[in-house]
N, CA and C atoms of all chains as a GROMACS GRO file, in nm:
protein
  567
    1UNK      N    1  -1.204   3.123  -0.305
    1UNK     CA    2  -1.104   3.052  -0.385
    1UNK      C    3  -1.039   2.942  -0.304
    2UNK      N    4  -1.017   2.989  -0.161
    2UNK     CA    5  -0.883   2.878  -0.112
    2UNK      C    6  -1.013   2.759  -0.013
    3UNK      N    7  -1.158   2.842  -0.024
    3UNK     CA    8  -1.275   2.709   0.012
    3UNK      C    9  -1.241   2.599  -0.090
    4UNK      N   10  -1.263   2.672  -0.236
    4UNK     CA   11  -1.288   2.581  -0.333
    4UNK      C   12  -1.183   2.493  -0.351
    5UNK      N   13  -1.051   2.537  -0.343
    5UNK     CA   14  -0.949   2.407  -0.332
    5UNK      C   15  -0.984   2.315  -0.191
    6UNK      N   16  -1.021   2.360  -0.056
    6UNK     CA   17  -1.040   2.294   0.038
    6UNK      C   18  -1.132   2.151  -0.012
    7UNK      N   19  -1.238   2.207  -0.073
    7UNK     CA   20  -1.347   2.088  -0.104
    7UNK      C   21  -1.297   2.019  -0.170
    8UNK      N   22  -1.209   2.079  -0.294
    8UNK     CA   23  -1.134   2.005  -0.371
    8UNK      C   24  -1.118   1.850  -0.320
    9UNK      N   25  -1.007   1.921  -0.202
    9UNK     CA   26  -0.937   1.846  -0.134
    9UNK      C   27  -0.949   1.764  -0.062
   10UNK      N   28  -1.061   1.779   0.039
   10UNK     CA   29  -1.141   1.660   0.077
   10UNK      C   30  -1.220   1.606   0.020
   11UNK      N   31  -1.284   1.629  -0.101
   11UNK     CA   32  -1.374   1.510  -0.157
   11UNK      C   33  -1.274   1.386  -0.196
   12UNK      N   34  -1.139   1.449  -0.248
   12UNK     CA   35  -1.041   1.328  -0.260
   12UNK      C   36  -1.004   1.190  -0.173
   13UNK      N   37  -0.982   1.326  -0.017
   13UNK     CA   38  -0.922   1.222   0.075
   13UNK      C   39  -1.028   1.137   0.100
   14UNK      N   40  -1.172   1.160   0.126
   14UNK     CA   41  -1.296   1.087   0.126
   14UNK      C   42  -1.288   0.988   0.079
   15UNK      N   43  -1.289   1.023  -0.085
   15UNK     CA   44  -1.295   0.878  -0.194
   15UNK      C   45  -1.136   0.809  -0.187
   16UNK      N   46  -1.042   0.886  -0.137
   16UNK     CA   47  -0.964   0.752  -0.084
   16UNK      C   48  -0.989   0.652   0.036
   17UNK      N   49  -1.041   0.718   0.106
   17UNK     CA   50  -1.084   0.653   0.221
   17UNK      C   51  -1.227   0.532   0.214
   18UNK      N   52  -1.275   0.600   0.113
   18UNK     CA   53  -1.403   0.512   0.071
   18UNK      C   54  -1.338   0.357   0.037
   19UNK      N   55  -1.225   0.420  -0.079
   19UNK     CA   56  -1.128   0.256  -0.132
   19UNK      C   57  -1.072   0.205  -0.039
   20UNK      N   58  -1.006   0.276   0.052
   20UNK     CA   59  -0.946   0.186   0.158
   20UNK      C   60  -1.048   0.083   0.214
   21UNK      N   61  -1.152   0.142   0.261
   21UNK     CA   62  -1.253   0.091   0.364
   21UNK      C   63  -1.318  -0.041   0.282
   22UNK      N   64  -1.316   0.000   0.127
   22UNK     CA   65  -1.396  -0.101   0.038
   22UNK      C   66  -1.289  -0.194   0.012
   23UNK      N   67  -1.161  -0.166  -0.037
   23UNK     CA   68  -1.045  -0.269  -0.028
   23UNK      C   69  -1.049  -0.366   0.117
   24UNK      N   70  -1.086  -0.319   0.236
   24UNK     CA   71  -1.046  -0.381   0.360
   24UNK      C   72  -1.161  -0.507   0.333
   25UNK      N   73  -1.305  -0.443   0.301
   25UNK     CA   74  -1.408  -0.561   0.296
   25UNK      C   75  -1.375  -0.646   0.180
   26UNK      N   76  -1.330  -0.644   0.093
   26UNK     CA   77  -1.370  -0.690  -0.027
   26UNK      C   78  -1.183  -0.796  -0.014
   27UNK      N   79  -1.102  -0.809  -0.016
   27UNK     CA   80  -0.949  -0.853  -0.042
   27UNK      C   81  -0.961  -0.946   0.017
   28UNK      N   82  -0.952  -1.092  -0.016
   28UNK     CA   83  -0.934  -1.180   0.038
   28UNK      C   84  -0.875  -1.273   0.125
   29UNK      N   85  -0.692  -1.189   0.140
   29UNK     CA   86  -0.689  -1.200   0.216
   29UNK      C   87  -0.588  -1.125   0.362
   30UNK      N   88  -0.528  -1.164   0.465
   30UNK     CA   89  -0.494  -1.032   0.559
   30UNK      C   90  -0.397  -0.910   0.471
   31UNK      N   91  -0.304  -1.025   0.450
   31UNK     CA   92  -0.161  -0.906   0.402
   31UNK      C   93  -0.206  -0.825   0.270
   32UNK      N   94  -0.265  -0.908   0.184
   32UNK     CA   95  -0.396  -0.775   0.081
   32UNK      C   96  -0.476  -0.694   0.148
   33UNK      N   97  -0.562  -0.711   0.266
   33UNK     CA   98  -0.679  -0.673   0.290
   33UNK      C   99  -0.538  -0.508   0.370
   34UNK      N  100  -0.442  -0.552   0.472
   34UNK     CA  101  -0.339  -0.446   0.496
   34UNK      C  102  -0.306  -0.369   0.405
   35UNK      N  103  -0.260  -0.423   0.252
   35UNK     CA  104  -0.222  -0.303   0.185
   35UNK      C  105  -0.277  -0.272   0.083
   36UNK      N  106  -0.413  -0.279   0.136
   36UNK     CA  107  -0.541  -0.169   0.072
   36UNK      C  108  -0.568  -0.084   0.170
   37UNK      N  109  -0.554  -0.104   0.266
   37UNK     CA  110  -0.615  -0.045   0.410
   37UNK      C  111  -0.504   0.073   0.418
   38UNK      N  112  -0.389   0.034   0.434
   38UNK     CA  113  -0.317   0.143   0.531
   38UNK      C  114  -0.254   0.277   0.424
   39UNK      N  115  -0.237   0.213   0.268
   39UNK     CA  116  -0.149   0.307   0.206
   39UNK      C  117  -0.236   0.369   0.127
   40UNK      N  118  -0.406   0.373   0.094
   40UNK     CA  119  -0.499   0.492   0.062
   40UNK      C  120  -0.541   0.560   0.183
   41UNK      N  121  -0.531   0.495   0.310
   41UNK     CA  122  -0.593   0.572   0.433
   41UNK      C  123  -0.479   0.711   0.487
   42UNK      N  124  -0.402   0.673   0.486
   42UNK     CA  125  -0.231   0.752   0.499
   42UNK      C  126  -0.257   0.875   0.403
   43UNK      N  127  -0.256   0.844   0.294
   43UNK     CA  128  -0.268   0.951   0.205
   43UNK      C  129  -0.435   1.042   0.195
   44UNK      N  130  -0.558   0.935   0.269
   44UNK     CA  131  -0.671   1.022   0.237
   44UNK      C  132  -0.647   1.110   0.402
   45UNK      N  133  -0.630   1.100   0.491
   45UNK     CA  134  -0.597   1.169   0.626
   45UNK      C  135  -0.490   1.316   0.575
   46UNK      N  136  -0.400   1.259   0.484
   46UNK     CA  137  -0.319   1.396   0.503
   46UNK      C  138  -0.396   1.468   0.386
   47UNK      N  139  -0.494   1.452   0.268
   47UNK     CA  140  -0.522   1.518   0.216
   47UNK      C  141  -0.659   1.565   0.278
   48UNK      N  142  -0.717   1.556   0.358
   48UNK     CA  143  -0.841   1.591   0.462
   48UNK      C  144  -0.826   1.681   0.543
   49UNK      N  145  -0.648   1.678   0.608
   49UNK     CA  146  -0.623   1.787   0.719
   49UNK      C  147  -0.572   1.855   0.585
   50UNK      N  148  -0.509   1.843   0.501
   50UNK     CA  149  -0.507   1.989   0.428
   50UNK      C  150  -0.592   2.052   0.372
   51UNK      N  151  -0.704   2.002   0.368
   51UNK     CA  152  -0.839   2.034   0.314
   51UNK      C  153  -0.892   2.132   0.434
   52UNK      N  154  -0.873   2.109   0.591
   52UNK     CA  155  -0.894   2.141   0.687
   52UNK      C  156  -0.843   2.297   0.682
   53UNK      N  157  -0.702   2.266   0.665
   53UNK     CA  158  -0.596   2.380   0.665
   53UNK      C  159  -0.630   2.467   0.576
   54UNK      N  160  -0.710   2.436   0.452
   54UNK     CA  161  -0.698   2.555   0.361
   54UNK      C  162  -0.856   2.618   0.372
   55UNK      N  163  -0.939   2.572   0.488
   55UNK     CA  164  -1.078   2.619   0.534
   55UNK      C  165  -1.000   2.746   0.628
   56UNK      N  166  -0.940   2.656   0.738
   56UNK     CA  167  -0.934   2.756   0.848
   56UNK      C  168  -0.758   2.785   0.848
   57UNK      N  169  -0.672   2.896   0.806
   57UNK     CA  170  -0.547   2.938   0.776
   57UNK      C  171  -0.454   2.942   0.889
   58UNK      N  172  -0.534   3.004   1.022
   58UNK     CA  173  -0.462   3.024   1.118
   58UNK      C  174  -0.447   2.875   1.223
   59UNK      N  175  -0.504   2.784   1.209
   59UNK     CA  176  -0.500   2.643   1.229
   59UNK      C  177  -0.364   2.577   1.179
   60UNK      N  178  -0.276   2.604   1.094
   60UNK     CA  179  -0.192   2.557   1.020
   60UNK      C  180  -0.061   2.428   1.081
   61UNK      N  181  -0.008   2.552   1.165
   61UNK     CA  182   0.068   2.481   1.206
   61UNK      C  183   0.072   2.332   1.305
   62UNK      N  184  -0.045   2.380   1.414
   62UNK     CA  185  -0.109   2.302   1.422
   62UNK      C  186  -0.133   2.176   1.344
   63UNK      N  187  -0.222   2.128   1.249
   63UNK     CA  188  -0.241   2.084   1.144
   63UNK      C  189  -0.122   2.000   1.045
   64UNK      N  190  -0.036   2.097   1.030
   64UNK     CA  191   0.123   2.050   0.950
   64UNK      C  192   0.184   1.982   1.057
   65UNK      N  193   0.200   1.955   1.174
   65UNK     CA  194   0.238   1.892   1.290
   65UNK      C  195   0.163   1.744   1.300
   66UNK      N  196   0.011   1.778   1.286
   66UNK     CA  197  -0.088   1.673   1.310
   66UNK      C  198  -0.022   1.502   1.162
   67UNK      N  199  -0.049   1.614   1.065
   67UNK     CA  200   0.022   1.560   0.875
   67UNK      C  201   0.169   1.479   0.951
   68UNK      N  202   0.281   1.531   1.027
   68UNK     CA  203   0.373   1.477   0.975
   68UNK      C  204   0.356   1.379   1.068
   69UNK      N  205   0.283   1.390   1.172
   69UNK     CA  206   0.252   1.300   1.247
   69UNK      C  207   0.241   1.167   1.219
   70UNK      N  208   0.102   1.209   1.156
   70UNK     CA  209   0.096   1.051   1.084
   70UNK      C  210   0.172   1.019   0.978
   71UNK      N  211   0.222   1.079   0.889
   71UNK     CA  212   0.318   1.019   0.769
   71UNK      C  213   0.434   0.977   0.861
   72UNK      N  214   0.462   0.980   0.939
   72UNK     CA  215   0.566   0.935   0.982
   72UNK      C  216   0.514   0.797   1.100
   73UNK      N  217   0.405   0.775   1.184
   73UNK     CA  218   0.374   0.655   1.236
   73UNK      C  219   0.286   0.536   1.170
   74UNK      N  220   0.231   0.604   1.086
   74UNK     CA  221   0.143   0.498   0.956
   74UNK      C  222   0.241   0.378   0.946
   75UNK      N  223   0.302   0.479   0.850
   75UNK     CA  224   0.398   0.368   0.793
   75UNK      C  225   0.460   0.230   0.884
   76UNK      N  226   0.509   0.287   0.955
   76UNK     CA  227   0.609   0.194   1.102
   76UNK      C  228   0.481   0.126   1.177
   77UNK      N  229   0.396   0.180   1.178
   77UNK     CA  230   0.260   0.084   1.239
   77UNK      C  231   0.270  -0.038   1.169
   78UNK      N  232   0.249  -0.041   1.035
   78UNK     CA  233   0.216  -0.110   0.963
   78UNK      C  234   0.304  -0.184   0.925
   79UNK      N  235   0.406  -0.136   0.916
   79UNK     CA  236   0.512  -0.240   0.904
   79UNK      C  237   0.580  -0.353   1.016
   80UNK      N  238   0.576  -0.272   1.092
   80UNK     CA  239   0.575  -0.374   1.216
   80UNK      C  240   0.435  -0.488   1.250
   81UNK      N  241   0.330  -0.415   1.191
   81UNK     CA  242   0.230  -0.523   1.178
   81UNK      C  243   0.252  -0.640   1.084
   82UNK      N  244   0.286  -0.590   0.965
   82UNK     CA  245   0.310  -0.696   0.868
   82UNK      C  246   0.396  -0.768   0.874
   83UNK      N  247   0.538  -0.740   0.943
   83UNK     CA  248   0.601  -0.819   0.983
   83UNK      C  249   0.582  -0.964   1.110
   84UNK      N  250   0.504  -0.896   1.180
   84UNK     CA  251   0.411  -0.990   1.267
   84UNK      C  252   0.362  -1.084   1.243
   85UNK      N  253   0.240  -1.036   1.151
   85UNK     CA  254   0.154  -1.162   1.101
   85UNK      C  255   0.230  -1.239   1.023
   86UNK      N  256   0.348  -1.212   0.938
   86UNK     CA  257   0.382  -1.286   0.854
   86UNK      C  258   0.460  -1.394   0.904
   87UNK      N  259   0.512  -1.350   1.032
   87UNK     CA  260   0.590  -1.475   1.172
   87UNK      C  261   0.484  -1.604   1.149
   88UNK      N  262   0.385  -1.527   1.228
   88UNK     CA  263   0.275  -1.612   1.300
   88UNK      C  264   0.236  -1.645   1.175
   89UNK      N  265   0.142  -1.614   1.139
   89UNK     CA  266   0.060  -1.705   1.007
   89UNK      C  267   0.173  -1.734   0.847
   90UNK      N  268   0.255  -1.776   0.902
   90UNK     CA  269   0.362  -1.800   0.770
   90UNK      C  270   0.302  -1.898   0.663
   91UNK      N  271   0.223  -2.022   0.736
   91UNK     CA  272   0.202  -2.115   0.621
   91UNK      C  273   0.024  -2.075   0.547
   92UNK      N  274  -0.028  -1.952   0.559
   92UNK     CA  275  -0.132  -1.910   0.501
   92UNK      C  276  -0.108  -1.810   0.446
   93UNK      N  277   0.037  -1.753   0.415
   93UNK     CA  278   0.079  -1.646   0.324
   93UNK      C  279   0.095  -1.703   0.137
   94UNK      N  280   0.012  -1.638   0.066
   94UNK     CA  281   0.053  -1.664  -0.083
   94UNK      C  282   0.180  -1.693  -0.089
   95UNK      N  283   0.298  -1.796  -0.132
   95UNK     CA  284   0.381  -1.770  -0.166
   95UNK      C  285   0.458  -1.861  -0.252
   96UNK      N  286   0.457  -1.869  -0.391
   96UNK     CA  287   0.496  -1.955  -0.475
   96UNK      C  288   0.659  -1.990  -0.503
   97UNK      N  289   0.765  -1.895  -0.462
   97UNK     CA  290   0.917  -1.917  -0.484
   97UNK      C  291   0.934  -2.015  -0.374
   98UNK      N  292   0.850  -2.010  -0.259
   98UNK     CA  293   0.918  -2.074  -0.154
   98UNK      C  294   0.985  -2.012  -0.036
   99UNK      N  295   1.117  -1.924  -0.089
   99UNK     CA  296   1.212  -1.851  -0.023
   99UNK      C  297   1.147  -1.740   0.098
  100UNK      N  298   1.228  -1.759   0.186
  100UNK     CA  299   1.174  -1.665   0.284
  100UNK      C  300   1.233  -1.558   0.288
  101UNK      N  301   1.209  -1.420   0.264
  101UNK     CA  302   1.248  -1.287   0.242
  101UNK      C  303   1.294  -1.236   0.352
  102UNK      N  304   1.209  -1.292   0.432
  102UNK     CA  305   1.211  -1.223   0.560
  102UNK      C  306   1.385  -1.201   0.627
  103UNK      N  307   1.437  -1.358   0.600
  103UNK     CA  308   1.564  -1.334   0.643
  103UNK      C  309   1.668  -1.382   0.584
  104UNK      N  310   1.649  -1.290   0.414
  104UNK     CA  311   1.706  -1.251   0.332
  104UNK      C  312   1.766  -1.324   0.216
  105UNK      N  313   1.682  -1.491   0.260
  105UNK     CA  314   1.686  -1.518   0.101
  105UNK      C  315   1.646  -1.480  -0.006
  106UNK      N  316   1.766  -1.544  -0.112
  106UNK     CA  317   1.700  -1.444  -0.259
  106UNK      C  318   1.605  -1.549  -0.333
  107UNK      N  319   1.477  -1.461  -0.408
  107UNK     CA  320   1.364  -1.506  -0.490
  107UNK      C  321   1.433  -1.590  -0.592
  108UNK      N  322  -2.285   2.102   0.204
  108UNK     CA  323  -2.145   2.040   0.145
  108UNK      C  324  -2.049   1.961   0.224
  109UNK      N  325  -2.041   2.005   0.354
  109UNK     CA  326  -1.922   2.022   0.471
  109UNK      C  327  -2.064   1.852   0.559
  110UNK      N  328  -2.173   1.880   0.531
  110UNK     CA  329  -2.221   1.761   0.591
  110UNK      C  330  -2.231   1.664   0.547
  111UNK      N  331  -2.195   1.649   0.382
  111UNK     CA  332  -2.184   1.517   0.292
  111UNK      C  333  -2.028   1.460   0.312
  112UNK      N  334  -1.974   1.577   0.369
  112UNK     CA  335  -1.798   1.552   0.356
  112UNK      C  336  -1.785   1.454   0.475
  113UNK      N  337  -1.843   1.533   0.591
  113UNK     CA  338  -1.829   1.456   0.732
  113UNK      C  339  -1.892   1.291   0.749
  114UNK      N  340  -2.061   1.286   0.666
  114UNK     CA  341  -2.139   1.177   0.661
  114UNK      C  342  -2.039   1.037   0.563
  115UNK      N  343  -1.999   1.082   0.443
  115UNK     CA  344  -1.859   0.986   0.373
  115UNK      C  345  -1.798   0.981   0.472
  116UNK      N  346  -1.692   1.010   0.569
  116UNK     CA  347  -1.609   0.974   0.635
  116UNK      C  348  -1.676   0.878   0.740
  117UNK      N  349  -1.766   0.913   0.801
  117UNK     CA  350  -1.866   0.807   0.884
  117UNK      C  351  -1.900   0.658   0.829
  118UNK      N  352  -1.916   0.720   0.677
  118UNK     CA  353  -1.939   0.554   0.613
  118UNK      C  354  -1.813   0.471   0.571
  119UNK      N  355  -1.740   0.522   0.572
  119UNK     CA  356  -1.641   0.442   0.522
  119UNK      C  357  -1.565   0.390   0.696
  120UNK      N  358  -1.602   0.482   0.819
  120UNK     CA  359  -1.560   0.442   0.914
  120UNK      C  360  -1.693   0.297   0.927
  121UNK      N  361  -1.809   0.295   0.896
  121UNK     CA  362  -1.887   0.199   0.931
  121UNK      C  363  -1.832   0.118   0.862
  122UNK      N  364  -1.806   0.129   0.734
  122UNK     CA  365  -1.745  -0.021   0.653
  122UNK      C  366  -1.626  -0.099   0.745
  123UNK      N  367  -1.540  -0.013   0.776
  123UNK     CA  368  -1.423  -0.023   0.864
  123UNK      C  369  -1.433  -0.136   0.985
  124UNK      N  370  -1.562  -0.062   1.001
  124UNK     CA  371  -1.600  -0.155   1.148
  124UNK      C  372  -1.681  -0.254   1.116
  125UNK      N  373  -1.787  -0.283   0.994
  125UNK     CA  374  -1.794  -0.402   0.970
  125UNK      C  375  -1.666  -0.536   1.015
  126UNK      N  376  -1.595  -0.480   0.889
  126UNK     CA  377  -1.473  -0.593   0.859
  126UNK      C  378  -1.406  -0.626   1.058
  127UNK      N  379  -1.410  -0.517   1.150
  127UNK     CA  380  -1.304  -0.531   1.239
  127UNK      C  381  -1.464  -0.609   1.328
  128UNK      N  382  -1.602  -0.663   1.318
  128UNK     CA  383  -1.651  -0.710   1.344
  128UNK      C  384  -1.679  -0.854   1.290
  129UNK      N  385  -1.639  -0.879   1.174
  129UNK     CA  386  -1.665  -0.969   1.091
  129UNK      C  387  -1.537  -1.111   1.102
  130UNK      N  388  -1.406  -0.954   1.110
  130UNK     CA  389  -1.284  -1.034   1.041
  130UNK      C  390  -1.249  -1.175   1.148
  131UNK      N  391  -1.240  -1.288   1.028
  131UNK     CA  392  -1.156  -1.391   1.046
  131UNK      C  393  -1.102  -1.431   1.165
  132UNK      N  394  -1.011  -1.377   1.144
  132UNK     CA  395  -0.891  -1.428   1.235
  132UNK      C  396  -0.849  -1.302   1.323
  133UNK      N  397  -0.747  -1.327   1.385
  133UNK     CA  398  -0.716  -1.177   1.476
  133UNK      C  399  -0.643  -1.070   1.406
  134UNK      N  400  -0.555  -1.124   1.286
  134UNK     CA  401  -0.461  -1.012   1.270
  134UNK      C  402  -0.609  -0.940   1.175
  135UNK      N  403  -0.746  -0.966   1.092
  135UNK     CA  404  -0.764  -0.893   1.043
  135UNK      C  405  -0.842  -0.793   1.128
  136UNK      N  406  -0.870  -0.796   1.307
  136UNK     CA  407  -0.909  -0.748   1.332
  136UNK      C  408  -0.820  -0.625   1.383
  137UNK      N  409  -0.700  -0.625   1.404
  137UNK     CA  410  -0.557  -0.571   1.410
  137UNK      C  411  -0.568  -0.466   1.346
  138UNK      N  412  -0.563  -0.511   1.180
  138UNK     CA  413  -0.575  -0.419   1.065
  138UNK      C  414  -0.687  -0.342   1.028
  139UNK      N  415  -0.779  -0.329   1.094
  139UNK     CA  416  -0.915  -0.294   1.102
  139UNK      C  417  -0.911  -0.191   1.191
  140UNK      N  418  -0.883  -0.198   1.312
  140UNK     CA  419  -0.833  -0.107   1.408
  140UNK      C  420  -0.737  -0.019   1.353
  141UNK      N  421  -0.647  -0.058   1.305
  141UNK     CA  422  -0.500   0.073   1.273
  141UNK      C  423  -0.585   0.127   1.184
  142UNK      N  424  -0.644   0.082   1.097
  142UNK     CA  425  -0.750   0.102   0.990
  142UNK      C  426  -0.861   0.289   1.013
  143UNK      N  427  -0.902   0.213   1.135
  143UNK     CA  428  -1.034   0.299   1.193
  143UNK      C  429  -0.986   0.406   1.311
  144UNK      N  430  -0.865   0.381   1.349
  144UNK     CA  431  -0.785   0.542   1.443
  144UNK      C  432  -0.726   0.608   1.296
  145UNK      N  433  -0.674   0.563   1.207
  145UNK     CA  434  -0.672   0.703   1.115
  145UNK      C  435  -0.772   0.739   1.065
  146UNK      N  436  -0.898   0.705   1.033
  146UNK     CA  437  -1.034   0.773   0.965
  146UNK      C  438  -1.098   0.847   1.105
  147UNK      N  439  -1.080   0.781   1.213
  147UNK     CA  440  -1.122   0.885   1.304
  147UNK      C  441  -1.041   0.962   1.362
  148UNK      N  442  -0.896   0.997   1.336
  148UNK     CA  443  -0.837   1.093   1.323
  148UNK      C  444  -0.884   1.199   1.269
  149UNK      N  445  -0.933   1.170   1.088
  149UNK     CA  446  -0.929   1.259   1.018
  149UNK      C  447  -1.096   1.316   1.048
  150UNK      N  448  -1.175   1.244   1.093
  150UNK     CA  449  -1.313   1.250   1.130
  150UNK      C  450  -1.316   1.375   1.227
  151UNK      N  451  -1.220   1.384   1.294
  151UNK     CA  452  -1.220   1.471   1.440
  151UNK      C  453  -1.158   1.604   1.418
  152UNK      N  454  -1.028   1.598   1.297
  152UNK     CA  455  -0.984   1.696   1.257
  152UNK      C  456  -1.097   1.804   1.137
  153UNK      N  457  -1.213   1.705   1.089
  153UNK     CA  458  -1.348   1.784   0.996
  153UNK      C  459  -1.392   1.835   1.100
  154UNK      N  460  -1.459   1.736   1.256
  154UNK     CA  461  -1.533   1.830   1.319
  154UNK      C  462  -1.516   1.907   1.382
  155UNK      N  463  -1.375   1.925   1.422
  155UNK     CA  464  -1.277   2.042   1.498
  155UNK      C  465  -1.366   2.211   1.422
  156UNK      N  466  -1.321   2.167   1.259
  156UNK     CA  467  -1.366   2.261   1.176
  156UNK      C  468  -1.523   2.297   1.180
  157UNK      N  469  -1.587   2.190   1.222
  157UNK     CA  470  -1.754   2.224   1.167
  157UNK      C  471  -1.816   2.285   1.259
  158UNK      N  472  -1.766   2.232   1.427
  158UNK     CA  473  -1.816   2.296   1.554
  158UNK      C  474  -1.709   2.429   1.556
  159UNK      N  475  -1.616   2.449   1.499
  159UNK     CA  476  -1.536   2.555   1.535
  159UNK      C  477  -1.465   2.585   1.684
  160UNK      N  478  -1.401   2.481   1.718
  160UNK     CA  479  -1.381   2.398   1.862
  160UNK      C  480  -1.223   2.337   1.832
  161UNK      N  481  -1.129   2.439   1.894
  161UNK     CA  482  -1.011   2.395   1.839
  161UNK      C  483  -0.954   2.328   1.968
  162UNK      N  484  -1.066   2.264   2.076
  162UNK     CA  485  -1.014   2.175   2.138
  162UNK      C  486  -1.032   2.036   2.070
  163UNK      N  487  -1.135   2.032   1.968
  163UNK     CA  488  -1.089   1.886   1.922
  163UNK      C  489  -0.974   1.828   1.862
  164UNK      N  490  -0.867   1.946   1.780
  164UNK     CA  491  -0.770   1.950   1.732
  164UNK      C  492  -0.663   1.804   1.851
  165UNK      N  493  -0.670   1.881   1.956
  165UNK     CA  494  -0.557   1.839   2.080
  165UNK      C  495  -0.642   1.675   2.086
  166UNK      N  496  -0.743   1.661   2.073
  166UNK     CA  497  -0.801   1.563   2.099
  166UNK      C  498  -0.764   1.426   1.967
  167UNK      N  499  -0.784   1.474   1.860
  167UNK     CA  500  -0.708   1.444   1.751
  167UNK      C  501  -0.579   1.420   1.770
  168UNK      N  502  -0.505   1.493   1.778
  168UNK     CA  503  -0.347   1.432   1.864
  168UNK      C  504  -0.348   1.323   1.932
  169UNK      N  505  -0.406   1.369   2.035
  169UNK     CA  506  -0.440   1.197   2.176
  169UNK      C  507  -0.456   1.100   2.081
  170UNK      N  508  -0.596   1.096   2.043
  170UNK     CA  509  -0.656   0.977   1.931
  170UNK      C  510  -0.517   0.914   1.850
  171UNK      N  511  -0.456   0.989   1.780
  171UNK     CA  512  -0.356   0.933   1.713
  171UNK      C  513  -0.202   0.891   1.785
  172UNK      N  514  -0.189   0.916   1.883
  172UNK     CA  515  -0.080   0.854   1.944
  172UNK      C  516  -0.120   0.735   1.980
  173UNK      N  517  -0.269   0.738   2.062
  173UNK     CA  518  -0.346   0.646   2.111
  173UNK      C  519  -0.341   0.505   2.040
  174UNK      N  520  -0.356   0.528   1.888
  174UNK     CA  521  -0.365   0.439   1.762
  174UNK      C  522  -0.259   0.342   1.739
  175UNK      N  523  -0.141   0.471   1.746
  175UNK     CA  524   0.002   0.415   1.712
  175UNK      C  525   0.035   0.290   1.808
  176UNK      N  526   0.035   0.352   1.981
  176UNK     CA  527   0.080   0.286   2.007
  176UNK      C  528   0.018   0.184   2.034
  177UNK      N  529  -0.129   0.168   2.001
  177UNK     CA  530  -0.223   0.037   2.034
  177UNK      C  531  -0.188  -0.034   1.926
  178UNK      N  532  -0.182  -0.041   1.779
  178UNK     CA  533  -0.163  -0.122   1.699
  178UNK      C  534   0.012  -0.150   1.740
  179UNK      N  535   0.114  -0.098   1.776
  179UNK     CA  536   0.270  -0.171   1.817
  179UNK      C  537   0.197  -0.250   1.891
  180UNK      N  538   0.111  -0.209   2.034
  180UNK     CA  539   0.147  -0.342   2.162
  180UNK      C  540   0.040  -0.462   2.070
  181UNK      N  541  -0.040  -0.446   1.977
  181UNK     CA  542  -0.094  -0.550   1.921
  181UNK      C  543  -0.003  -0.629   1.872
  182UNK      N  544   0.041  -0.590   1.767
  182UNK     CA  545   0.160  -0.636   1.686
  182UNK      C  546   0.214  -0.732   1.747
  183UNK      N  547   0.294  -0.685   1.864
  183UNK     CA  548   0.405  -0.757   1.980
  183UNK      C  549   0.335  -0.841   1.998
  184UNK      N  550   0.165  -0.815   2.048
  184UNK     CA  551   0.124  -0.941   2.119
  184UNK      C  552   0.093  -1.088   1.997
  185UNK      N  553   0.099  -1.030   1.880
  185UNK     CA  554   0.071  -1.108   1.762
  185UNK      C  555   0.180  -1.191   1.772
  186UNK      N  556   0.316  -1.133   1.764
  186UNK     CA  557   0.467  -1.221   1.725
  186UNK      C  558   0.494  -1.298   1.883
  187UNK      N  559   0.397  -1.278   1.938
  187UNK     CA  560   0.434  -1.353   2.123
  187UNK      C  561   0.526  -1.333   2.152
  188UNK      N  562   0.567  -1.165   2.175
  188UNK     CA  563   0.706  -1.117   2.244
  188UNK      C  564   0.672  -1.027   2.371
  189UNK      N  565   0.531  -1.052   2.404
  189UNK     CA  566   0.446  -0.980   2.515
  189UNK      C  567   0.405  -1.091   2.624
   0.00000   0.00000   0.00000
């Protein structure tokens, strides 16, 4: 029973990971091609180690440590990335209002 | 079952590494990388399970700190504060 949710569970995180990987090739351009990449990959990783977790039980904690791990540096990776590129490559960012968000003008 | 699970994660890490071979400019190779330490995170945490080798677990850990803090000092070096 708790195999069959395991497989469940990773065939998911897989085919999220498949979209991420196919979003990264396919998006034209960086700051798209980033948030195809980082926010299905985030979520296919923690549903893979729980897929992991519900194979092998006594692994757990372990495992729930590994999960908050990354939900908690994903994010801040990436954001600090995106904030980056958007410095540096400012005049190849989509942006039709004009206004710069960054430091807190309004749209 | 458990070898179609592991072989998907491989391919979508090859797609991964296409793009971080292909990409453009630098930041998409940036994003390609942060990209490919979480799929081989999760890559290492399947084969932990498949060899039954709960030293890859700890190794998985490394890998992902490894990730974190390689995509920050990228970052930095992107905004030229390095």
């Amino acid at each position: 029973m708790l195999n069959i949710l395991g497989y469940i569970l990773g065939f998911l995180g897989v085919i999220l990971f498949f979209i991420s990987a196919l979003g990264l090739l396919r998006m034209p351009d960086a700051l798209t091609r980033m948030q195809a990449a980082t926010k299905a990959s985030t979520l296919g990783s923690l549903l893979v180690i729980l897929s992991v977790a519900c194979f092998v039980p006594q692994w757990t904690l372990k495992l729930v440590v590994l999960a908050v791990f990354i939900l908690i540096t994903n994010p801040i990776s990436s954001s600090i990335l995106s904030m980056s590129i958007y410095k540096r490559f400012k005049k190849d960012v989509y942006n039709t209002s004009g206004a710069d968000a960054l430091k807190g003008e309004k749209l | 079952m458990l070898n179609v699970l592991i072989l998907l994660i491989a391919l979508s890490l090859v797609l991964t590494l296409i793009r971080f071979l292909k990409g453009p400019t630098l930041a998409d190779r940036v994003i390609a990388f942060d990209s490919m330490s979480v799929i081989a995170t999760s890559l290492l945490v399947v084969l932990s399970f498949y060899f039954n080798k709960s030293l890859y677990l700890d190794l998985a850990f490394v890998f992902g700190l490894m990730g974190f803090i390689g995509t920050v000092v990228f970052a930095k070096f992107l905004d030229k504060e390095l």
